[in-house]
C-alpha positions in Angstrom: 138.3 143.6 114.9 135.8 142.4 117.5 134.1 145.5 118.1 132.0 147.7 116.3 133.0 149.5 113.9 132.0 153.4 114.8 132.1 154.7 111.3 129.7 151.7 109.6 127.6 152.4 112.3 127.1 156.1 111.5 127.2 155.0 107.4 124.7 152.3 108.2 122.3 155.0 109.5 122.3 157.3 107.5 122.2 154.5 104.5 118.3 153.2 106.5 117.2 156.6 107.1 117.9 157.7 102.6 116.3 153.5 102.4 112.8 155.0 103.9 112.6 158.3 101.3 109.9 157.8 98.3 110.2 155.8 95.4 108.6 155.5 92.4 105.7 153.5 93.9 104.3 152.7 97.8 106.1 149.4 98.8 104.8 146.9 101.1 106.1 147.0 104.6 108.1 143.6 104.5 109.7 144.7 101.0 110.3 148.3 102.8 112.1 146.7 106.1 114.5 144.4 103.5 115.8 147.5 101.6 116.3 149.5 104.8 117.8 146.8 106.5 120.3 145.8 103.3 120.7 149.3 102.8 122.0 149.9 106.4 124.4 146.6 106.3 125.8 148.1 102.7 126.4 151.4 104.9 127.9 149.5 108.0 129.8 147.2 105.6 131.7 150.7 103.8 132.2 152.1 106.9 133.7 149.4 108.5 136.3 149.1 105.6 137.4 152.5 105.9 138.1 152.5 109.2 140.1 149.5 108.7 141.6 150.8 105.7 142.6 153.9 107.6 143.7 151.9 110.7 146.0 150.2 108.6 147.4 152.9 106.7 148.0 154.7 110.1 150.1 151.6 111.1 151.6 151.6 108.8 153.0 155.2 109.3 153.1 155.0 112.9 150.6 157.5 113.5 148.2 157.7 116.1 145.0 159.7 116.4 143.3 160.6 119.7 140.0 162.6 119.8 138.7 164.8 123.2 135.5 166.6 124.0 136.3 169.5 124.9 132.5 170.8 125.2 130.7 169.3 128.5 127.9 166.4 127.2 129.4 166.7 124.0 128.4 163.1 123.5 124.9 163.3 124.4 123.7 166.1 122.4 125.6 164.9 119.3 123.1 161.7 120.6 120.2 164.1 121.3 120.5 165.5 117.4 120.9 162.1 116.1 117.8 160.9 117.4 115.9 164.0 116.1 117.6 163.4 112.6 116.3 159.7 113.0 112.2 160.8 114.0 112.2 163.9 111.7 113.3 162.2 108.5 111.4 159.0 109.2 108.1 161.5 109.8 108.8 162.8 106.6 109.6 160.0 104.2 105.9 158.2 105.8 104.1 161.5 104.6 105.9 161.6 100.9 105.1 157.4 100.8 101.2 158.3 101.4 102.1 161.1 98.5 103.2 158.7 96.2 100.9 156.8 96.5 97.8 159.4 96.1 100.1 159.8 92.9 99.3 156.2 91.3 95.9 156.4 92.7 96.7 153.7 95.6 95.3 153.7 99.1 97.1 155.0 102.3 99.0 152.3 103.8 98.1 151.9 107.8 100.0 153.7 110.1 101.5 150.3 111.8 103.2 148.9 108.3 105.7 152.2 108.8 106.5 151.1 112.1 106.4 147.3 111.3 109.2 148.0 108.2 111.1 149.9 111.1 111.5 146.7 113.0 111.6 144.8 109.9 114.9 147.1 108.5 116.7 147.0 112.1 116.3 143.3 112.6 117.7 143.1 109.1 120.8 145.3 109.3 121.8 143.6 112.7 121.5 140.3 111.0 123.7 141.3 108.1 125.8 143.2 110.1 126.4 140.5 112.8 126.8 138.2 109.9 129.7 140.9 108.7 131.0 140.4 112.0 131.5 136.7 111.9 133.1 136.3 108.8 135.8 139.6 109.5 136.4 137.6 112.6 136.8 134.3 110.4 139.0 136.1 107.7 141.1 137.7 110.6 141.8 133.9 112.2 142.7 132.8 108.7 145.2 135.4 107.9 146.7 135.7 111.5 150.0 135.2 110.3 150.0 137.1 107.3 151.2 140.8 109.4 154.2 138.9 110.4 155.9 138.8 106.8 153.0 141.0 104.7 152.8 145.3 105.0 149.7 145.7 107.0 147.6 147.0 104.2 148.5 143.5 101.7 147.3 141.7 104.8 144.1 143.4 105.1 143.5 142.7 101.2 144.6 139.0 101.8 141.3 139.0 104.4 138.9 141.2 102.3 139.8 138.8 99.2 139.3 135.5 101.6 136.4 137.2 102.5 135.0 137.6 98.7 135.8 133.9 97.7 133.6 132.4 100.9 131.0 134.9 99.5 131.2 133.9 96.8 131.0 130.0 96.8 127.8 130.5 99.0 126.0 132.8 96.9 126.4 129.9 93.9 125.6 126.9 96.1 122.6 128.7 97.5 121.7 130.2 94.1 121.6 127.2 92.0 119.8 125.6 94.7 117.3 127.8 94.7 117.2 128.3 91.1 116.5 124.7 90.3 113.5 124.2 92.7 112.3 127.2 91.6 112.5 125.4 88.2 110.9 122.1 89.4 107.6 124.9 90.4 107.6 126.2 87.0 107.2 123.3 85.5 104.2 122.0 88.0 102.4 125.3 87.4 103.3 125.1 83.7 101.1 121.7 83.7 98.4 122.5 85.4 95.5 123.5 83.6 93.5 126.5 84.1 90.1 126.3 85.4 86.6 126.9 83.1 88.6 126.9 80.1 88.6 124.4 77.2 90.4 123.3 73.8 89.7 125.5 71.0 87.4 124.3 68.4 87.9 126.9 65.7 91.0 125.4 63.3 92.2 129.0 63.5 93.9 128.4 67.1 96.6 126.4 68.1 95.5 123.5 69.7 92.6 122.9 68.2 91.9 119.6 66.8 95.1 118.9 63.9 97.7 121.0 65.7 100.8 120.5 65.9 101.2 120.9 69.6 97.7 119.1 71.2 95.9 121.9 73.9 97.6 120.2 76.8 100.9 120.3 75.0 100.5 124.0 74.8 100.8 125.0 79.0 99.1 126.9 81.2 100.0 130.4 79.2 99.3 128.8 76.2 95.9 127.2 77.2 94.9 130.5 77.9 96.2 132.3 74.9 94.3 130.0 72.5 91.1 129.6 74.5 90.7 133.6 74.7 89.9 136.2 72.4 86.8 137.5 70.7 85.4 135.4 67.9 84.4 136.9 64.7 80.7 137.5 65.6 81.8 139.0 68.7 84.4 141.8 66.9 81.9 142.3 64.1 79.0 143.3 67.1 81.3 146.0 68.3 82.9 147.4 65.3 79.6 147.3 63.4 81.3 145.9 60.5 81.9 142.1 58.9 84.6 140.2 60.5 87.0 137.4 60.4 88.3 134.8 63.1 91.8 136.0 64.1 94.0 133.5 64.2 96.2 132.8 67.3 99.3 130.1 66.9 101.2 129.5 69.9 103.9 127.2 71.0 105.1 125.6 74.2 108.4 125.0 75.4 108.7 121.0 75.0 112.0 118.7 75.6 113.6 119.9 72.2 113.7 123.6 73.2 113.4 126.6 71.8 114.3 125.8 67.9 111.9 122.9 68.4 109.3 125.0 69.6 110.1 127.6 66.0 109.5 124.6 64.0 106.3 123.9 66.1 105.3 127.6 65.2 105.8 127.9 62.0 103.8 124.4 61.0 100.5 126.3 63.2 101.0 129.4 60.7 101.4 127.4 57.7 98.1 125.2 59.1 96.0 127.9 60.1 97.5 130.6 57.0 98.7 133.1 59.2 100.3 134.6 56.4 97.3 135.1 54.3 96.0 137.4 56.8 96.5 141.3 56.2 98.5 141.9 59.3 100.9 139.3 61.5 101.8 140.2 64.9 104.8 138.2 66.3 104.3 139.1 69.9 107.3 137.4 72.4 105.8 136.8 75.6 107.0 138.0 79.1 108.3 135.0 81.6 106.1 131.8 81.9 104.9 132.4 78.6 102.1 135.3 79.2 100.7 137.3 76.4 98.8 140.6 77.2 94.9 140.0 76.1 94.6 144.1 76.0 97.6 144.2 73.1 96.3 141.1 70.9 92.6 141.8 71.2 93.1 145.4 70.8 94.7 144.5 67.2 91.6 141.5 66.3 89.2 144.3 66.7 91.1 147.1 64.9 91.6 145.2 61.7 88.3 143.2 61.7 90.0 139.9 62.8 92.2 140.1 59.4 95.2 139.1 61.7 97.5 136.6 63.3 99.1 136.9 66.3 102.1 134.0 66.7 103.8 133.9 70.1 106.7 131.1 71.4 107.0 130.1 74.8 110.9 130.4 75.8 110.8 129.3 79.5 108.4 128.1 82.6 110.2 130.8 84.8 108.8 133.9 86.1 110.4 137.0 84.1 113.3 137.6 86.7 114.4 134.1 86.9 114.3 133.7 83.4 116.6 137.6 83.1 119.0 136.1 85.8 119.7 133.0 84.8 119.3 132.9 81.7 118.7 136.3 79.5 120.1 135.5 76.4 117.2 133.4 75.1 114.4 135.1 75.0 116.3 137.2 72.2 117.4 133.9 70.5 113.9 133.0 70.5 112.8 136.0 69.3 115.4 136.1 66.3 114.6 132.6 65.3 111.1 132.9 64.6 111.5 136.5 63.2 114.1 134.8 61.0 111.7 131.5 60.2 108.9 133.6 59.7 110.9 136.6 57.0 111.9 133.7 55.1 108.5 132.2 54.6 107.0 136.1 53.8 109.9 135.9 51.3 108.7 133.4 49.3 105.0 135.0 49.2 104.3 137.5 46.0 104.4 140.8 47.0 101.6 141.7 46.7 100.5 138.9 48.9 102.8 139.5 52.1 100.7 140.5 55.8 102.3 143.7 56.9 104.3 142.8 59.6 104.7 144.0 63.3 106.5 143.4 66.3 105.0 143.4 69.8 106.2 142.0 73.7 105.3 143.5 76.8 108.0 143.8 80.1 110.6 140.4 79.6 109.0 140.2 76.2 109.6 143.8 75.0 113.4 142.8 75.7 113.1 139.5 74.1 111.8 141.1 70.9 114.4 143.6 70.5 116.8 140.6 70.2 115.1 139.9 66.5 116.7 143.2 65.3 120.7 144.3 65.6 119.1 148.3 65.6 116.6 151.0 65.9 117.2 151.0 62.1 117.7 147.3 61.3 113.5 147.2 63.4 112.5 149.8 60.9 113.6 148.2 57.9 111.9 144.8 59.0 108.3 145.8 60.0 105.8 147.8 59.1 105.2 148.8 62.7 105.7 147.8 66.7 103.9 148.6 70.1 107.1 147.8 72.6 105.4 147.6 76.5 106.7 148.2 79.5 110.2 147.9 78.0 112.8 147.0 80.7 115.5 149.7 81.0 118.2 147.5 80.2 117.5 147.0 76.3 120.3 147.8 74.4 118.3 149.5 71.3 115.9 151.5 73.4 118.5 152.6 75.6 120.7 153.9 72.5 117.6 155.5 71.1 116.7 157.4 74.7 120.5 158.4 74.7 120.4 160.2 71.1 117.2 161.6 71.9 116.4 165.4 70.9 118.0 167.8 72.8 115.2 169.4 75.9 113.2 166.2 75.1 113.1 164.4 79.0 114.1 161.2 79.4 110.8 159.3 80.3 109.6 160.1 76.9 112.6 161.2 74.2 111.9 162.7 71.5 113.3 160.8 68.3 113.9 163.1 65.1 110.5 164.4 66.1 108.6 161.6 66.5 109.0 160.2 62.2 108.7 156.8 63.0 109.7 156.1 66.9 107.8 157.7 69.5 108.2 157.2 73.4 104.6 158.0 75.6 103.5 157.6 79.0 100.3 157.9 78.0 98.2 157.8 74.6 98.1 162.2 74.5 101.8 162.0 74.2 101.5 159.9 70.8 100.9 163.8 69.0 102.9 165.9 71.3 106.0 165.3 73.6 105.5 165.8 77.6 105.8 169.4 77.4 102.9 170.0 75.1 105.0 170.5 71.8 103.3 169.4 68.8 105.5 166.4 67.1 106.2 166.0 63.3 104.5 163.9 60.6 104.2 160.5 61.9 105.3 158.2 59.1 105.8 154.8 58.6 106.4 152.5 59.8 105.5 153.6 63.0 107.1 152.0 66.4 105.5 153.2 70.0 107.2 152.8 73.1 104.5 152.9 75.5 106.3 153.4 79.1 104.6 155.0 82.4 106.6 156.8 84.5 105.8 155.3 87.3 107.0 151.8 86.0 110.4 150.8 88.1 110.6 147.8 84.9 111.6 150.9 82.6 113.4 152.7 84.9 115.7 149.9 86.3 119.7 150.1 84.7 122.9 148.8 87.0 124.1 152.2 86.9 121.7 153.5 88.9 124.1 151.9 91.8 126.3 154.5 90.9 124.8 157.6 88.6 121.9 159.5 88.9 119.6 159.4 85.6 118.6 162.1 84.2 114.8 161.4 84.6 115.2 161.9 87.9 116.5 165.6 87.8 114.1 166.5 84.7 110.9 165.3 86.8 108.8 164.8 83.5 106.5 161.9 84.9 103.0 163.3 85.8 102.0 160.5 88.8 106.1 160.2 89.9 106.4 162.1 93.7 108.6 165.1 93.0 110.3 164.4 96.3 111.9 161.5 94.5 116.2 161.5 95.3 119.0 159.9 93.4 121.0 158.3 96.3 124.1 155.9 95.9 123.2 152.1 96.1 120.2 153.1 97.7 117.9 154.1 95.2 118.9 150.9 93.0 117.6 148.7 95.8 114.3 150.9 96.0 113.9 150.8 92.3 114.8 147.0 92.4 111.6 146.4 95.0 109.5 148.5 93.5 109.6 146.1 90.6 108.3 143.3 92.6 105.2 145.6 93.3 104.7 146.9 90.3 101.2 144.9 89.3 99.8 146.1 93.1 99.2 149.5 91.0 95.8 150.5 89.4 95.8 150.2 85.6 97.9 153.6 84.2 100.2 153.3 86.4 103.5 151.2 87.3 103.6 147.7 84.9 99.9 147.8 84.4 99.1 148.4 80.8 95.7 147.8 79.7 93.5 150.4 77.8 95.8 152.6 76.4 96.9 150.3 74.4 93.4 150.7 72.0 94.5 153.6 70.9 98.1 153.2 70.7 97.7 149.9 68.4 95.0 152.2 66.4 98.0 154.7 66.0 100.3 152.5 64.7 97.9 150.8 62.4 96.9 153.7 61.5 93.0 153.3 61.9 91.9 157.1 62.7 88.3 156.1 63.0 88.3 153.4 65.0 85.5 152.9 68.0 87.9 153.1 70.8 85.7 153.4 73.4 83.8 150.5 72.6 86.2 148.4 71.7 88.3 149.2 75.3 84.6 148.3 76.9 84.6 145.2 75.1 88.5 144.3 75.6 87.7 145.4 79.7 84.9 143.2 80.2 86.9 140.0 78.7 89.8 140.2 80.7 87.8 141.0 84.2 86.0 137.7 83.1 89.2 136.0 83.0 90.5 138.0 86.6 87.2 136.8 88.5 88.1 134.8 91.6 87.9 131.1 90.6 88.1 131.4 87.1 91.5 131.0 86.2 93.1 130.9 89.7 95.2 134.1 89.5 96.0 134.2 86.0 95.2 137.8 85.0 97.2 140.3 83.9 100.7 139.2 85.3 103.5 139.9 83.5 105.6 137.0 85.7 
């Protein structure tokens, strides 16, 4: 057990050299050397347990294999082609990376990050794999006395189980460590207020003067939320028609939690009269709280400010913290304002209710789903939803992708022909599916799934450890590098790190959602004539105000 193992060593190689072949977008040297590295030690680790495994089996039979080279230097040139494998393939996967990333319109990484996640990926698998070492070595002092009254094979078990327990107890003490100082940051950033901005005065925001939450209360996210947004001079200067202030009502997560912060809500829409508006948006926020200006101003200018956007804060923790440790409450939130807010339309006259719709962009798109039990419960609830980014592990738009049309792809499935749900990569596919096939009559209400195909968010499932998805074999997505490979493990760690750099991308591409989302809000609201253009222009130059170094320290368009 002290040596190396012959067979992870060959498994572990081949595992980094399928760890370098193209994703769905260029990753970053470090993040590159990591997954070939882990990769590798996932190799080494399954090869070393099946040639213990077969060790012990031939034990146990009393068998006992001997191998001979019978051709002279058989050694070295199986060494000699090995090496060649290794250059050739790594040659190759560095020209489809600069490919891919031509694809999502990202510059040419230089040539010494290739050879820096080389070094990066080796120093990692020998760490992991030395570490693999160390604790076979502990298991097999542990269970020493185990082959003396145990079949070979039970002992082995006995060692891989003792093995899995010690794994286990430190991945929770390092993970709750980790998690909670990562909460204690969270909460610091969630205080600290962002630069050049100011409390509302307009009694239509939340945290104006009167709220129920003051404009400190509110947090970074929501300091933002409510000091942002075009007034109703500026919406009626670029739709060339008379305007109203859009109301915004947003609440922070305070001590009482998340039903605190619903009550909190709903006294900002009955203080501003939210509901007296022609259309309410109830858009759930991704992670630390953070609303996408492009989706809400894209809506105040399509309807002439007659709108309200209400969004709850359900965590300070970036959106993968927040899906880790704790993924049930965004849903809960979601559901309990839905629920707060149906109630109080309820008890409007009819012909006094806002039309309703449902928004949330990447943690948020999730979170909102969890206010509806189906694809036909959301139907029968709103009058319409723009669903961003949507992570592929949400129950109702995974159901919907799997009873899609038969020949529709699966990066954008066609739904009974596109009556009321349609899935785009980009607004053109909003009249006709991927392949250029007209769609149906759009009727309402009308729900949009607005995914790229280069976005590892919508891509990501935990059975992509272990089955290949059919998007992969269908190659639909027009900026996804057709050199892209399903490989076991593998590709779920590549997909898993291209979600960490999936804002590096330009707008269009990966989680970057910005001006298509004009026209798809102007689809769903049905406003045919709408200035798109201008109002993009206008939606652009707002948000690059807000991304200028300085002005709100980093606080763009940052879905975490």
């Amino acid at each position: 057990m002290g040596a190396w193992s012959g067979v992870g060593l060959v498994l572990g190689l081949a595992m980094f050299l399928v760890s370098f072949a193209p994703s769905l977008l260029p990753r970053r040297w470090l993040w590159q050397g990591l997954v070939g590295g882990v990769s590798a030690a996932i190799g080494y680790l399954v090869g070393f347990l099946l040639e213990m495994t077969a060790d012990a089996v031939m034990r146990l039979l009393d068998l006992e294999v001997q191998v001979s080279w019978h051709l002279a230097g058989g050694f070295w040139i199986l060494l000699a082609l090995g090496i060649v494998a290794v250059i050739t393939g790594w040659w190759w996967s560095v020209r489809e990376h600069r490919e891919t990333a031509r694809l999502v319109g990202m510059s040419e990484q230089a040539a010494w990050t290739d050879i820096a996640a080389t070094l990066v990926a080796l120093a990692t698998m020998l760490l992991l794999a030395s570490l693999i070492r160390l604790i076979v070595l502990f298991t097999t002092w542990v269970t020493r006395g185990l082959d003396l009254f145990l079949p070979s094979v039970l002992s082995i078990a006995g060692a891989v189980l003792i093995a899995v327990v010690v794994l286990r107890m430190v991945n929770r003490m390092v993970f709750h460590q980790a998690l909670e100082r990562i909460s204690r940051q969270a909460d610091k950033l969630d205080r600290r207020r962002p630069r050049n901005l100011h409390a509302p005065q307009l009694p239509t925001r939340s945290g104006s003067e009167g709220s129920a939450q003051s404009w400190d209360e509110l947090g970074r996210r929501g300091q933002i939320f409510t000091s942002c947004g075009p007034s109703a001079q500026g919406i009626a200067a670029v739709v060339g028609e008379p305007a109203m202030e859009p109301i915004r009502v947003y609440a922070s997560l305070g001590d009482g939690g998340v039903e605190a912060a619903v009550e909190v809500a709903m006294a900002e829409v009955r203080r501003t009269g939210a509901l007296t508006r022609g259309t309410l948006v109830i858009d759930t926020p991704a992670g630390r709280g953070w609303v996408d200006e492009f989706s809400v101003q894209a809506v105040e200018y399509l309807t002439g400010g007659d709108c309200a956007t209400v969004s709850v804060q359900y965590s300070k923790l970036a959106s993968a913290f927040v899906y880790l440790a704790d993924a049930e409450t965004p849903q809960a939130c979601a559901r309990a304002l839905f629920a707060a807010l149906e109630e109080a339309i309820h008890d409007l006259p009819a012909d006094q209710r806002p039309k309703v719709y449902a928004s949330g962009e990447s943690l948020g798109s999730f979170g909102g789903h969890g206010a509806f039990v189906s694809a036909d419960d959301m139907l029968r609830k709103v009058d319409g939803a723009v669903w961003i980014g949507t992570p592929g592990f949400t129950e109702i738009a995974r159901e919907l992708t799997q009873s899609r049309m038969r020949g529709s792809p699966e990066i954008t499935p066609v739904i009974e022909n596109g009556r009321n749900i349609r899935f785009v990569t980009q607004p053109t596919e909003l009249v006709a599916d991927a392949y250029g096939r007209v769609l149906g009559k759009w009727e309402t209400p009308r729900v949009v799934y607005l995914q790229h195909a280069s976005d590892p968010m919508c891509r990501f499932t935990g059975g992509l450890a272990w089955r290949e998805p059919d998007w992969m074999r269908e190659r639909a997505g027009s900026d996804v590098n057709p050199a892209l490979r399903w490989w076991p493990l593998v590709t779920w760690f590549q997909i898993s790190t291209d979600m960490l750099t999936s804002l590096d991308t330009p707008a269009g591409h990966g989680h970057i959602y910005e001006d298509e989302l004009v026209p798809v809000w102007a689809a769903v609201l049905d406003r045919p004539g709408a200035p798109i253009t201008a109002i993009t222009d206008a939606i652009r130059n707002s948000v690059s105000v807000l991304k200028a170094p300085g002005t709100l320290a980093g606080s763009g368009n940052s879905a975490s």
